[in-house]
C-alpha positions in Angstrom: 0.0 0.0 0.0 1.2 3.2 -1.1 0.9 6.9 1.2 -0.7 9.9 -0.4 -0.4 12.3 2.7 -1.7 10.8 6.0 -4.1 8.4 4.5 -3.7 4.9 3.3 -4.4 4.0 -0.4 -4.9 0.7 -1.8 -3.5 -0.6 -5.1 -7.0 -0.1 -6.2 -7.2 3.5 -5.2 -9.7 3.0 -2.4 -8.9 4.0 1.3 -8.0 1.6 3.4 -10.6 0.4 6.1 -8.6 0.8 9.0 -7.5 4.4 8.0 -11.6 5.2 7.9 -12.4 3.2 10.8 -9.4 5.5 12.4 -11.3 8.7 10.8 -14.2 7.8 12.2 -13.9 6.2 15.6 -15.6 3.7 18.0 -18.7 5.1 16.8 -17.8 5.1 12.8 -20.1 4.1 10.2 -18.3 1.2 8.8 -19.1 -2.0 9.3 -15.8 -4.6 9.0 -16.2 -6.5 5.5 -18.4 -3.5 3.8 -16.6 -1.0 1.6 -18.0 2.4 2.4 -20.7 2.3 -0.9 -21.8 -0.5 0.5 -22.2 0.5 4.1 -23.7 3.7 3.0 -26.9 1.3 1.5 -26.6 -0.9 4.1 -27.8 2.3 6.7 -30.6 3.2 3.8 -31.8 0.2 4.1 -32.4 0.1 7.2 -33.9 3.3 7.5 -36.7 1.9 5.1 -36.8 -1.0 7.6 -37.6 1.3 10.5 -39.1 3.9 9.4 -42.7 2.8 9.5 -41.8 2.0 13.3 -40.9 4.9 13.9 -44.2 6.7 12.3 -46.3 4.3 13.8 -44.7 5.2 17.4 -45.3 8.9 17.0 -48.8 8.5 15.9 -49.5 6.4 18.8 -47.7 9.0 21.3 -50.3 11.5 19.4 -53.0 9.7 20.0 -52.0 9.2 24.0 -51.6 12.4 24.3 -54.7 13.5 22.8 -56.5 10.9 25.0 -55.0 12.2 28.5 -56.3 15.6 27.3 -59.9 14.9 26.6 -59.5 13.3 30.2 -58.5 16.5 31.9 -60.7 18.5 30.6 -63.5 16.0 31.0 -62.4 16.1 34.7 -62.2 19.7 34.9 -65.7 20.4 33.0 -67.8 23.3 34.3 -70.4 21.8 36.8 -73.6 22.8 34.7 -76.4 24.9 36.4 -78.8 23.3 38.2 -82.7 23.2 38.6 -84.7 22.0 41.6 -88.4 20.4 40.2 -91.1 23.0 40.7 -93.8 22.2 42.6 -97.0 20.6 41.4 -99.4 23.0 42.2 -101.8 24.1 40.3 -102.0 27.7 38.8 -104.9 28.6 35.8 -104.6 30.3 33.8 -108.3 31.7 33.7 -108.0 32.8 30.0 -105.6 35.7 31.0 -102.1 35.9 29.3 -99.5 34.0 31.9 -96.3 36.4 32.1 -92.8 34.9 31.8 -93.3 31.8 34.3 -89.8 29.6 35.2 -90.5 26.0 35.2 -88.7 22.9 36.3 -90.2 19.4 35.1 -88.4 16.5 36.9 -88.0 14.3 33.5 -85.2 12.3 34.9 -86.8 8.7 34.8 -85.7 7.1 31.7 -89.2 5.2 30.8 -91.8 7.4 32.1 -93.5 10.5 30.3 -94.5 13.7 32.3 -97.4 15.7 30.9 -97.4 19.6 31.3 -100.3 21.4 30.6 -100.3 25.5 30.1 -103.8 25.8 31.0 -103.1 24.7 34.8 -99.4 26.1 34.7 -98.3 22.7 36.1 -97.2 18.9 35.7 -100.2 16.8 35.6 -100.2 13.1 36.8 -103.4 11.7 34.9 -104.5 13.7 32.3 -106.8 13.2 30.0 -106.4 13.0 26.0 -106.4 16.8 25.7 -105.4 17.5 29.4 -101.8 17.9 28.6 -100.0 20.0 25.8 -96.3 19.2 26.6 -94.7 16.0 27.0 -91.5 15.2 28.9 -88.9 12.0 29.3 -85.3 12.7 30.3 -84.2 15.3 27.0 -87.6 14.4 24.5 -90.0 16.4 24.0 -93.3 16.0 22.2 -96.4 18.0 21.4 -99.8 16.9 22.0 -100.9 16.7 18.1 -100.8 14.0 15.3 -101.6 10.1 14.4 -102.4 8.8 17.3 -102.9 11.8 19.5 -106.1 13.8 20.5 -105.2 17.6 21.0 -104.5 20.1 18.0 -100.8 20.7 19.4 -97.8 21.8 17.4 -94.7 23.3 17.5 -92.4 25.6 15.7 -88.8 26.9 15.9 -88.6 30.6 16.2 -85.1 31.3 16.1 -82.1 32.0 18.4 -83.7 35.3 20.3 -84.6 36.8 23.3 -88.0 35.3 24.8 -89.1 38.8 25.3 -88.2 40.2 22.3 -91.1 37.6 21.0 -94.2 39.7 20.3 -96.4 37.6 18.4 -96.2 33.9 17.2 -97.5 32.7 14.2 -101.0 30.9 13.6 -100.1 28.4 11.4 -96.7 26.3 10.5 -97.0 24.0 13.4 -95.2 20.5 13.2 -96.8 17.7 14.5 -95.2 15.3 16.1 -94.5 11.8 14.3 -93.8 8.3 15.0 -91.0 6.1 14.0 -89.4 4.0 16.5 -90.1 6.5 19.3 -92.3 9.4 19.1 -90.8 12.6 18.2 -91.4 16.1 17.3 -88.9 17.3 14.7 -88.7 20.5 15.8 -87.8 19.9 18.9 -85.7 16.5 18.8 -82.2 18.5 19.0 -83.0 21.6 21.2 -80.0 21.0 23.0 -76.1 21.2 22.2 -74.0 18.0 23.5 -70.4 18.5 24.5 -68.1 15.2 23.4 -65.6 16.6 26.0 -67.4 17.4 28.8 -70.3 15.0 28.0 -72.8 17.8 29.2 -76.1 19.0 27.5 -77.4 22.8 27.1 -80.2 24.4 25.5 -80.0 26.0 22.3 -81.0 29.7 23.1 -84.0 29.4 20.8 -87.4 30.1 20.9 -89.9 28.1 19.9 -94.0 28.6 19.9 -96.3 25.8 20.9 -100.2 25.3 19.9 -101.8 23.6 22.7 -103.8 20.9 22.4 -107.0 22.9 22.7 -105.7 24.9 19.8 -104.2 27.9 22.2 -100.4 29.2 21.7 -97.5 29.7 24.1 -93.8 30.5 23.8 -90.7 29.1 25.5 -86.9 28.7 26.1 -85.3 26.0 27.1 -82.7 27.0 29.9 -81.9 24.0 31.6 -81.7 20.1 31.8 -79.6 19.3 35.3 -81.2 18.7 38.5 -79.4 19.2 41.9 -76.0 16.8 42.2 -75.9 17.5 37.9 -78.6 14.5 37.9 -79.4 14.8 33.9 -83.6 15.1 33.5 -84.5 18.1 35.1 -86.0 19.9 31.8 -86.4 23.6 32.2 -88.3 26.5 30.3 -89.2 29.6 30.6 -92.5 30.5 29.0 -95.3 32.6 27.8 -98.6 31.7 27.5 -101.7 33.2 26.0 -104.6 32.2 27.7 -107.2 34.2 25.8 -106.7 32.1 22.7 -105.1 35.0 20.6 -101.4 35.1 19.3 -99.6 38.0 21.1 -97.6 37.3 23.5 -96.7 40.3 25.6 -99.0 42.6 27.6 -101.6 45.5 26.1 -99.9 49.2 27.4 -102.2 51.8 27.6 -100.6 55.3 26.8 -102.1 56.4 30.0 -105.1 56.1 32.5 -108.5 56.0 31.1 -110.6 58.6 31.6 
């Protein structure tokens, strides 16, 4: 072998493998018995090898990560506002216009309906076919109107507004509600938003009018669904309703005292 400087040459003109192994140390690229073109595939092939591994591995850190986030915030959720039932007593309405009422219908057992009914401002245990205009089980929500049912009831989606800002509600345009494998009411079968992280419902701020079954109107909100302890079922509305039979829903001013 001949010198050309400090480095070894073979007859061939390649660079001896113990000058390179010098060059590059313990921790040197070349593996004994491969000439450096050949060691230089060698560690591309092996990156092809272990590549996938290695994208698969950082996917699956992702996806941990990711996980143990949706768990912290699932533990640190918001406890949602909560509604104690209101009582069952009665309150007519007389044929007068009922002013913004609050009210709290315990829903919260998963195979039983409770029946509201406008005209007595209350839940009523055993009504009859047209005793009840409202019907409630945990989130559903159903009208007292179509195939199979007795009263004229209906219900229609007023928008995202203010309750108040509601002066009249239409006459017509009610949906009915309609059977499939449950009973539903359209209009009202999503009035709620679900959260995937915190696993929590809330009402829509919509308002929506209802036809009674007796063919009368109201207007609500939905502003709640949590009873005390966040015990989902506790369905709560504020509403308007109209007593006299007419459509307007807020009181007659006077410009000043009759004379």
């Amino acid at each position: 072998m001949r010198q050309i400087g400090n480095r070894g040459v073979g007859s061939d003109g390649t660079r001896s493998l113990a000058c390179i192994a010098r060059r590059t140390g313990s921790r040197g690229v070349v593996r004994r018995g491969l000439p450096p073109d050949d060691h230089h595939m060698e560690l591309v092939r092996a990156w092809r090898r272990h590549r996938g591994s290695i994208a698969v591995f950082g996917v699956g850190a992702f996806c941990v990560a990711l996980m143990a986030l949706f768990v912290v915030m699932g533990v640190r959720r918001t406890a949602p506002e909560t509604f104690v039932p209101t009582s069952l007593e009665s309150r007519p309405a007389a044929g007068k216009l009922v002013e913004p009422r609050l009210f709290t219908v315990d829903a919260s057992v998963a195979d039983r309906w409770r029946f509201f009914s406008f005209e007595d401002g209350t839940v009523v245990a055993n009504p009859g076919p047209v005793g009840w205009d409202l019907a409630f089980r945990r989130f559903q929500v159903i009208a007292n109107g179509g195939d199979g049912f007795a009263g004229e009831g209906g219900i229609v989606d007023l928008g995202a507004a203010p309750l108040d800002s509601i002066a009249v509600v239409p006459s017509t345009g009610y949906v009915l509600n309609t059977v499939r494998s449950d009973t539903v009411n359209a209009v009202v079968q999503e009035w709620y938003d679900y959260s995937y992280v915190s696993h929590l419902l809330s009402p829509k701020p919509r308002v929506y009018a209802v036809r009674t079954a007796d063919g009368r109107y109201a207007k609500l909100q939905f502003v709640g669904y949590y009873c005390p302890g966040a015990v989902p079922g506790c369905v709560t509305f504020r509403y308007v309703y109209q007593g006299s039979g007419g459509v307007e829903m807020l009181p007659a001013h006077t410009d000043g005292p009759s004379s």
